[in-house]
BALOBA-1460 file (C-alpha; in Angstrom, 3 decimals):
// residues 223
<rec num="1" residu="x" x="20.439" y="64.707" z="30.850"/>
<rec num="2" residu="x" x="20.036" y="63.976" z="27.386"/>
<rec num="3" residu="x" x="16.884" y="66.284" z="26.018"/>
<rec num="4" residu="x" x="16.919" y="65.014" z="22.279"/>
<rec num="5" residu="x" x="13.502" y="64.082" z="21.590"/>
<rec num="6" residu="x" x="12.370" y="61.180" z="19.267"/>
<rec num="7" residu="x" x="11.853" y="61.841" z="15.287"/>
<rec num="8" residu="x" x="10.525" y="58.084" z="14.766"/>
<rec num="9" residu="x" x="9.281" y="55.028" z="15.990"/>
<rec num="10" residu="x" x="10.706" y="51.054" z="15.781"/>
<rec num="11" residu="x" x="7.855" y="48.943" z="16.182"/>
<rec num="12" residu="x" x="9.219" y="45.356" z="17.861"/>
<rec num="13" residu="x" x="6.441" y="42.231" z="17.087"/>
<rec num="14" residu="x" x="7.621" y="39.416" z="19.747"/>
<rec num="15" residu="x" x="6.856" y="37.017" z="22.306"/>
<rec num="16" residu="x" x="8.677" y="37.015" z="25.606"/>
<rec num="17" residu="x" x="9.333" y="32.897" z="24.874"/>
<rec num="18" residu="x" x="11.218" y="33.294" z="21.967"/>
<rec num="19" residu="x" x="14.994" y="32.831" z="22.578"/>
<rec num="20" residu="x" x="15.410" y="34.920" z="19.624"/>
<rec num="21" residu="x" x="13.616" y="37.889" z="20.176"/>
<rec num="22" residu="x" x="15.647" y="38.705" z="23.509"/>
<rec num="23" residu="x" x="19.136" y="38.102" z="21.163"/>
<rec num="24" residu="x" x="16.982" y="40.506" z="18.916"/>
<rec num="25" residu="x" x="16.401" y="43.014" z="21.826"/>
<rec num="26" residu="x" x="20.250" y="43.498" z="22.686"/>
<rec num="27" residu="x" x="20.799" y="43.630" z="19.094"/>
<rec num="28" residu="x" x="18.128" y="46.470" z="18.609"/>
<rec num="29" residu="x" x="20.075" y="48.510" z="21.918"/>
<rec num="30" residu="x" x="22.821" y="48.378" z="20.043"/>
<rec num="31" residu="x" x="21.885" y="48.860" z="16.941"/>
<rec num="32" residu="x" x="19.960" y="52.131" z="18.467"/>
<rec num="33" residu="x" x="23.815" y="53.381" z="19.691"/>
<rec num="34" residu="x" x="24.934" y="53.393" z="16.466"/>
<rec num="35" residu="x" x="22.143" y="55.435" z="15.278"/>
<rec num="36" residu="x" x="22.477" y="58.192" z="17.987"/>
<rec num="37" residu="x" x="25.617" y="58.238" z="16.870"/>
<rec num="38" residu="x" x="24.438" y="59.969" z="13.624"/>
<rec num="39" residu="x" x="22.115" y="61.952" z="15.108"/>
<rec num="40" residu="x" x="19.040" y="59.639" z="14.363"/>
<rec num="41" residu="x" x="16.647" y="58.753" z="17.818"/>
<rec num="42" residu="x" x="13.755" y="56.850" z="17.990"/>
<rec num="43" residu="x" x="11.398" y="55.388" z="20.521"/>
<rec num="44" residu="x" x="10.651" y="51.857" z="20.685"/>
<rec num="45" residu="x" x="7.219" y="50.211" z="21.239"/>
<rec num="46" residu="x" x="6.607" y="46.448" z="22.018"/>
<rec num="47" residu="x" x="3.735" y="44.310" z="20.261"/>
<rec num="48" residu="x" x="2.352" y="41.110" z="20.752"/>
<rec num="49" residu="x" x="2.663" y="37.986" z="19.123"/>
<rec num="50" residu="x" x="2.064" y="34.399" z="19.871"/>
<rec num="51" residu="x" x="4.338" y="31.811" z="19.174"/>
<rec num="52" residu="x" x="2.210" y="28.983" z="20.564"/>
<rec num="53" residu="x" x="-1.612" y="30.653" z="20.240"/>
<rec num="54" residu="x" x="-3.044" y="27.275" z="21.083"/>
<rec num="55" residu="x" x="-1.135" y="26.909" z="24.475"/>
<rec num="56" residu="x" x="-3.731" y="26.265" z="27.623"/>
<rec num="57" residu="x" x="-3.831" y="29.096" z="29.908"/>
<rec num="58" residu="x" x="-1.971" y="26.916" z="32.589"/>
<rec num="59" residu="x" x="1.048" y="26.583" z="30.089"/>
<rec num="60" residu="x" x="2.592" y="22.819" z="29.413"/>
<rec num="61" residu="x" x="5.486" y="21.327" z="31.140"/>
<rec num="62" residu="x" x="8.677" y="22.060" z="28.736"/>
<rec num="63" residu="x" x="10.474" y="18.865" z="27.863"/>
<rec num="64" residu="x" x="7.284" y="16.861" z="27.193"/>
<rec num="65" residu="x" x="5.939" y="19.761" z="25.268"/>
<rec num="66" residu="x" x="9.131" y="19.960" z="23.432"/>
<rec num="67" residu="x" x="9.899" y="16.885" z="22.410"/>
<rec num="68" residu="x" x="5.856" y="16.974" z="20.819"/>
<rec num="69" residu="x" x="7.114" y="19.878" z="18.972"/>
<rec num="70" residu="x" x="10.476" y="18.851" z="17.224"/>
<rec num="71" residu="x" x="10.007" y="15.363" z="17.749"/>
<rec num="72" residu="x" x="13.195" y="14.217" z="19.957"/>
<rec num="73" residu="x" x="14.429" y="15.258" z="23.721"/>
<rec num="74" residu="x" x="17.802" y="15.276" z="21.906"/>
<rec num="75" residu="x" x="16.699" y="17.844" z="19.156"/>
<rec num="76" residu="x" x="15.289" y="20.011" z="21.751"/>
<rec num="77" residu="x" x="18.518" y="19.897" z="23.313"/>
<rec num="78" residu="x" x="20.516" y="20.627" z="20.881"/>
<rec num="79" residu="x" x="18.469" y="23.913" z="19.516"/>
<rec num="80" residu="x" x="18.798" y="24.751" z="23.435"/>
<rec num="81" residu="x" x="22.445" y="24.809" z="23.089"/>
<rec num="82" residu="x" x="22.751" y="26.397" z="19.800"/>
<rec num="83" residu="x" x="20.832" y="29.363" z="21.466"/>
<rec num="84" residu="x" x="22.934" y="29.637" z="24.526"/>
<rec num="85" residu="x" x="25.572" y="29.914" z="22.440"/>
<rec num="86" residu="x" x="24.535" y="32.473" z="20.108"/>
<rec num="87" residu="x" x="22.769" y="34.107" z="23.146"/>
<rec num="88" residu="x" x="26.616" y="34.156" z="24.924"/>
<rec num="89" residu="x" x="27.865" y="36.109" z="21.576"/>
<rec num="90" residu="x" x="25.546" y="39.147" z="22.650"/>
<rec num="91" residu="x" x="25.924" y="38.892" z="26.708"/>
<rec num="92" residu="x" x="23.055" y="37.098" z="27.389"/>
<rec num="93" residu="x" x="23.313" y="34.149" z="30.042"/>
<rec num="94" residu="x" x="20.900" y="31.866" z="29.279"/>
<rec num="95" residu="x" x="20.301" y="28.524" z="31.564"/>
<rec num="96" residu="x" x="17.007" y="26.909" z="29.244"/>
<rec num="97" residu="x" x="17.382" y="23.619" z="31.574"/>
<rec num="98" residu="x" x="15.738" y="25.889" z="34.490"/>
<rec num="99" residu="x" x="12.657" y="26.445" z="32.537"/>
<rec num="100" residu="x" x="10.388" y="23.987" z="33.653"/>
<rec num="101" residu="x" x="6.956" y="25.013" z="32.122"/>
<rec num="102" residu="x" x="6.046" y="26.291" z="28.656"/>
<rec num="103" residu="x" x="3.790" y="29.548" z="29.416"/>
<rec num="104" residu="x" x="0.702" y="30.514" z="28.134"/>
<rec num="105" residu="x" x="2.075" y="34.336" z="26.967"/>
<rec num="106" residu="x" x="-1.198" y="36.472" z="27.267"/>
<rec num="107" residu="x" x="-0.713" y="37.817" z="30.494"/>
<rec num="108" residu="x" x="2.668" y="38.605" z="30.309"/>
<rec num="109" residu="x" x="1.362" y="40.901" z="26.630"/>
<rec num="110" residu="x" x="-1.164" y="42.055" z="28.853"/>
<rec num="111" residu="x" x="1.849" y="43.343" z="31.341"/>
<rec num="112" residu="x" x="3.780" y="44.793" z="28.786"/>
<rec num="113" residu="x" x="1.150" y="46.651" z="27.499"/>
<rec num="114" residu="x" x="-0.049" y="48.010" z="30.896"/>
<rec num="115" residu="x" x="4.018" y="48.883" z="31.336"/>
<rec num="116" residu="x" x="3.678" y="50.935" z="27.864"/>
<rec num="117" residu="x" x="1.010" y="53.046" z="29.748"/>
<rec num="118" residu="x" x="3.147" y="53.793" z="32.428"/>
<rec num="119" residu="x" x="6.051" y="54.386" z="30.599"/>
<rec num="120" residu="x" x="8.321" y="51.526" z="32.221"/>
<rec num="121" residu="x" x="7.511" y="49.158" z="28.784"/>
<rec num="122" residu="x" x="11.103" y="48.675" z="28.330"/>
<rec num="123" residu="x" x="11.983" y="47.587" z="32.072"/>
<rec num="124" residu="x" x="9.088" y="45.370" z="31.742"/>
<rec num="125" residu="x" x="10.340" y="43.443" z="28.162"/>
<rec num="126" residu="x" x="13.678" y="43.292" z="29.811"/>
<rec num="127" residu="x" x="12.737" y="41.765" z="33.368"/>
<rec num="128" residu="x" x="10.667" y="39.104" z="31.431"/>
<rec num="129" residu="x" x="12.889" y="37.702" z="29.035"/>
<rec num="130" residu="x" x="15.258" y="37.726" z="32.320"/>
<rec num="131" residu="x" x="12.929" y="35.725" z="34.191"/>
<rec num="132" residu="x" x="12.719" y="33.559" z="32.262"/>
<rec num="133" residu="x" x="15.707" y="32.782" z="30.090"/>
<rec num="134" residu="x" x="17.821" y="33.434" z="32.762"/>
<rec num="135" residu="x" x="16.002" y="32.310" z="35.804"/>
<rec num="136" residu="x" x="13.263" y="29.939" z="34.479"/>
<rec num="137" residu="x" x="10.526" y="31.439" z="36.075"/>
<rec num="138" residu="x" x="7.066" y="30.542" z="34.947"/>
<rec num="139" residu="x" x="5.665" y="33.815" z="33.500"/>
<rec num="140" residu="x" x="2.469" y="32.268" z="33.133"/>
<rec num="141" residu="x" x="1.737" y="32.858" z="36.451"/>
<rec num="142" residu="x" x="0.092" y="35.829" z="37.243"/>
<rec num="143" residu="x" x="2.205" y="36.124" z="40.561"/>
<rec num="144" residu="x" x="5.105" y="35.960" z="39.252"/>
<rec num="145" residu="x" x="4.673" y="38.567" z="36.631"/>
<rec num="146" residu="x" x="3.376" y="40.645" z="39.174"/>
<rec num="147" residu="x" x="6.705" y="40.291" z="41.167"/>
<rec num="148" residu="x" x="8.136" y="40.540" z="37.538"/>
<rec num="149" residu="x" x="6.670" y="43.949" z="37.118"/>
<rec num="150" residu="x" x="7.796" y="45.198" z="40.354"/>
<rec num="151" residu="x" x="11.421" y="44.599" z="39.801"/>
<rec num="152" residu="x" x="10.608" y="47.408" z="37.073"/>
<rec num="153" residu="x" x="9.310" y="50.063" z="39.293"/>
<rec num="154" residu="x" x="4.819" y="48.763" z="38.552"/>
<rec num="155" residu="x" x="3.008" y="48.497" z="41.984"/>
<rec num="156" residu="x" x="2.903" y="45.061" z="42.242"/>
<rec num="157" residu="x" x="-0.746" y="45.091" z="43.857"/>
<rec num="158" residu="x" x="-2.304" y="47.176" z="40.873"/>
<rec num="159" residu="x" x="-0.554" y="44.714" z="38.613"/>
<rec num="160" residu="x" x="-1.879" y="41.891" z="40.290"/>
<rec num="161" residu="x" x="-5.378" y="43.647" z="40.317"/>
<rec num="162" residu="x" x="-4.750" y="44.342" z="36.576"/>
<rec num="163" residu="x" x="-3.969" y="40.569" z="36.120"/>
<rec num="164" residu="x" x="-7.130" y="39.036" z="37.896"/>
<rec num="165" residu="x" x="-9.287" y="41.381" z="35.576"/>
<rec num="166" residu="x" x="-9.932" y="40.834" z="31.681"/>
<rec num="167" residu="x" x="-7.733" y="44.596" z="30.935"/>
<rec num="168" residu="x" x="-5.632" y="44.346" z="28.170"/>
<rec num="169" residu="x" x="-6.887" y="40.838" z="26.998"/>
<rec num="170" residu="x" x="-9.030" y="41.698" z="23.831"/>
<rec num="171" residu="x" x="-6.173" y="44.428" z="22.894"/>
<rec num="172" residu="x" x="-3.727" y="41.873" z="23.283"/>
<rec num="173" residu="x" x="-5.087" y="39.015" z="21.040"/>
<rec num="174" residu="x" x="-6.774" y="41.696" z="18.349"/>
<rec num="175" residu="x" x="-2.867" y="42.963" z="18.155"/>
<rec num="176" residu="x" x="-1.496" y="39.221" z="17.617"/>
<rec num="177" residu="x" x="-3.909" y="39.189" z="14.942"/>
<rec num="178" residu="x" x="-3.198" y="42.131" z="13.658"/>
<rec num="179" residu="x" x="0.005" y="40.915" z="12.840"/>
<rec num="180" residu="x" x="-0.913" y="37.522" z="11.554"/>
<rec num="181" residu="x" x="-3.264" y="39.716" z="8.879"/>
<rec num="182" residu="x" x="-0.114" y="41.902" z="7.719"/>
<rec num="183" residu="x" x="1.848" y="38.705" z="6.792"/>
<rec num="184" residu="x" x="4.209" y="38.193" z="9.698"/>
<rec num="185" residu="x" x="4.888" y="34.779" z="10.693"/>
<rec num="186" residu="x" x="8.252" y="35.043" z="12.800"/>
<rec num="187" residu="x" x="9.243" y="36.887" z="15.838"/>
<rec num="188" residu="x" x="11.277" y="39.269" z="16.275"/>
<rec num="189" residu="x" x="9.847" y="41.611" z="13.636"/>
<rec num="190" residu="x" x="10.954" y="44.664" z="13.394"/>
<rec num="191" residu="x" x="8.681" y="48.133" z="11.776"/>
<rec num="192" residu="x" x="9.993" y="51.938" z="10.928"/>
<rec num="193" residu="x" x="7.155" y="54.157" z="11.188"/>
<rec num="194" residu="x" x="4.157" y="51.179" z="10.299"/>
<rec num="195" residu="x" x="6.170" y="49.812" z="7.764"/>
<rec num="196" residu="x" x="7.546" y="45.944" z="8.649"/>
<rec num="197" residu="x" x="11.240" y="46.170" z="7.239"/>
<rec num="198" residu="x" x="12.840" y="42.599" z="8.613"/>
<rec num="199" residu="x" x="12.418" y="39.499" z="10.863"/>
<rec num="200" residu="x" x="15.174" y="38.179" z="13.114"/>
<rec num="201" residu="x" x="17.580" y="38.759" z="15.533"/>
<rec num="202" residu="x" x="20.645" y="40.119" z="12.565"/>
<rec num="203" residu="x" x="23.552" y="41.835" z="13.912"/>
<rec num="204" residu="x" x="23.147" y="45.508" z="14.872"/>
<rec num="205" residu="x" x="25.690" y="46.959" z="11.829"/>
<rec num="206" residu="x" x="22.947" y="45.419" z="9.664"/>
<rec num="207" residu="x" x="20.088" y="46.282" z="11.569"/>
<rec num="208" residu="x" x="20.769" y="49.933" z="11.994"/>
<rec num="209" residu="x" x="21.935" y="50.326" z="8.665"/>
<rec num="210" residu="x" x="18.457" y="49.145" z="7.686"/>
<rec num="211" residu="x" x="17.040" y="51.621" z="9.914"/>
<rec num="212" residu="x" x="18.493" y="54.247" z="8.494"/>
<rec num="213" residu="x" x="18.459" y="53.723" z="5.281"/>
<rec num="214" residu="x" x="13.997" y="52.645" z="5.795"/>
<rec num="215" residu="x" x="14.494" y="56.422" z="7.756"/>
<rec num="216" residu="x" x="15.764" y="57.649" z="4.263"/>
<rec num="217" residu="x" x="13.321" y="56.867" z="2.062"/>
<rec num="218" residu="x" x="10.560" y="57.565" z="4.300"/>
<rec num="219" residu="x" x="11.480" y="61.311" z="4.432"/>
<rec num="220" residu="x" x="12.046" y="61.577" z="0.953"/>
<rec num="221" residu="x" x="8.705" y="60.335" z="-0.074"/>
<rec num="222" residu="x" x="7.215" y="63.007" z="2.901"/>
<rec num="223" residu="x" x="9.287" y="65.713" z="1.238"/>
């Protein structure tokens, strides 16, 4: 079993709705391979952000929503199948036309912080974007991301417990804010140690090259 222990952190800003962020995720695991490769390990925290902050907390049914939003069913369309298709370049299956509700994404913040406390924050960011990219489940449902967080080794009853209480909430929104205040405006966003480098799902040559070089400079000024 590999022993090597961390020597930074990779903040990711994201929301478990944005097509991009999950592209940006297998990106990121990649990008992270490259960097073992030269001896450079780092763990990897997930932070919230909102992409639609003004969403009801029973979420909106998708096309409708959609077509509000860019203005045509056959716009919405075709950014859906630009993103399978760029989705297909890094493995991921997508099938958007599942997806019948737009979620409210608080809880499912509020899960993936609970999952960083247990140490499973990973499983849980991975099992979501799953669910619903790949499935179309409606992770605004509380049961649902309670089943969600079993599939990644949570209890599913203290999740649903956790749920059905207010834990997490004001952590979760004060952290969306949070990022609002230090300028960021697109998910995925990607941090080295506090410090936001880059937004968006690049290719992981670029990304880890970024990395390292952000790794770089950072111990030089420390020195």
């Amino acid at each position: 079993m590999d022993q090597v222990q961390p020597t930074g952190r990779i903040d990711v800003i994201s929301d478990v709705i944005c097509p991009w962020c999950y592209i940006g995720k297998r990106q990121l695991e990649r990008a992270l391979d490259l960097l073992a490769t030269q001896h450079c390990r780092v763990a990897v925290a997930w932070h919230p952000f909102q992409l639609n902050p003004e969403m009801p907390a029973e979420g909106a049914e998708r096309t409708s929503y959609r077509i509000a939003k860019f203005g045509s069913l056959e716009r919405s369309q075709q950014m859906d199948q630009r993103i399978t298709e760029t989705a297909a370049t890094v493995g991921l299956e997508f099938h958007l036309d599942r997806i019948a509700r737009t979620p409210n994404t608080v809880n499912a913040h509020r899960l993936i912080r609970f999952a960083g406390q247990r140490g499973v924050q990973d499983a849980v960011v991975e099992e979501l974007f799953d669910s619903y990219f790949c499935k179309g489940a409606d992770i605004g449902d509380q049961k649902i991301l309670a089943d969600v967080a079993a599939e990644a080794g949570l209890d599913r009853a203290e999740v649903l417990a956790m749920l059905m209480s207010d834990e997490g909430r004001r952590e979760v929104l004060a952290g969306d804010q949070m990022a609002r205040n230090a300028g960021i405006q697109g998910v995925p966003s990607f941090a080295l140690q506090g410090h936001v480098l880059f937004s968006g799902a690049v290719p992981a040559e670029e990304m880890a090259e970024t990395f390292r070089r952000a790794w770089e400079i950072l111990k030089e000024r420390a020195a």
